[in-house]
N, C-alpha and C positions, 0 to 999 in steps of 0.2 A: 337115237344116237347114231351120230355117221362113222363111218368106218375111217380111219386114219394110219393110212400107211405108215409102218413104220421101218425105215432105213437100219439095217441088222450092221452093213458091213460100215466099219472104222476107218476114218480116214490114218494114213501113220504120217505121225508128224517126223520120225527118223526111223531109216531102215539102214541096217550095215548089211552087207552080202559077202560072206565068205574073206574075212579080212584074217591076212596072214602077215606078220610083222617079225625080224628077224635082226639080232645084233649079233655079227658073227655068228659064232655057234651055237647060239643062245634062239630059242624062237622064243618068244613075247608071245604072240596071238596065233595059234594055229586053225583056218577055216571058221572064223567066227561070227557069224551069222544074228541079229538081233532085230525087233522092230519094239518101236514105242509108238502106241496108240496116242493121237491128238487129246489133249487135255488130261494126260495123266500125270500124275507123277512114278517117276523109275528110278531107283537106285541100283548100283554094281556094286555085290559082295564078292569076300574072295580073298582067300590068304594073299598074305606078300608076295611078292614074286607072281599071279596070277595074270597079270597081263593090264587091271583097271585101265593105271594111269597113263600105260601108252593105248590104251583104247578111245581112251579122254582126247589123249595128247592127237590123235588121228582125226575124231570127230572135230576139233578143233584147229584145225591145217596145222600143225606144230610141225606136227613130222607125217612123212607121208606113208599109207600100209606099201608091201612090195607087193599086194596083189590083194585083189576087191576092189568094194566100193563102197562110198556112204551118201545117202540119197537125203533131203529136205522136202519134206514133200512128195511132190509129183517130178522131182527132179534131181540130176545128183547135184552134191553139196558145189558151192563156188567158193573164191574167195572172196566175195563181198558179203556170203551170207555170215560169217563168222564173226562181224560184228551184233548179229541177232544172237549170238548165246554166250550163257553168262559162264563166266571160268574165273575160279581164282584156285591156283595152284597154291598146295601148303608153302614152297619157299617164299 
């Protein structure tokens, strides 16, 4: 039997780094940090007020963090990639 390398490390299909989001006095997302592994599926839990939908609304160019980043890939995110993910907000 031949020996068959096998590849341990994941490629990340999204990585957020340190995303801080703020409405007046209000912070939304304080340093919030995340990766999702290629081909999984991930879900955000999180009472009300937790920050989700503007974390969504970020990954999504809706509205932009006031500090971080969020990467696709091997790259940060563009605005042509946002056509590649699917969003449907509850309104």
């Amino acid at each position: 039997m031949a020996n068959i390398p096998i590849n341990l490390s994941v490629m990340e299909l999204l990585r957020v780094e340190h995303v801080t989001k703020r409405y007046a006095s209000h912070t939304a997302l304080d340093d919030v940090s995340l990766s999702v592994p290629q081909g999984s599926v991930y879900g955000l839990l999180g009472h009300n007020g937790a920050g989700k939908t503007t974390l969504i609304r970020i990954i999504n160019r809706i509205t932009a963090p006031d500090q971080g980043r969020v990467w696709l890939g091997d790259r940060e995110l563009a605005p042509e990639d946002v056509n590649r993910i699917g969003y449907l907000p509850e309104e």
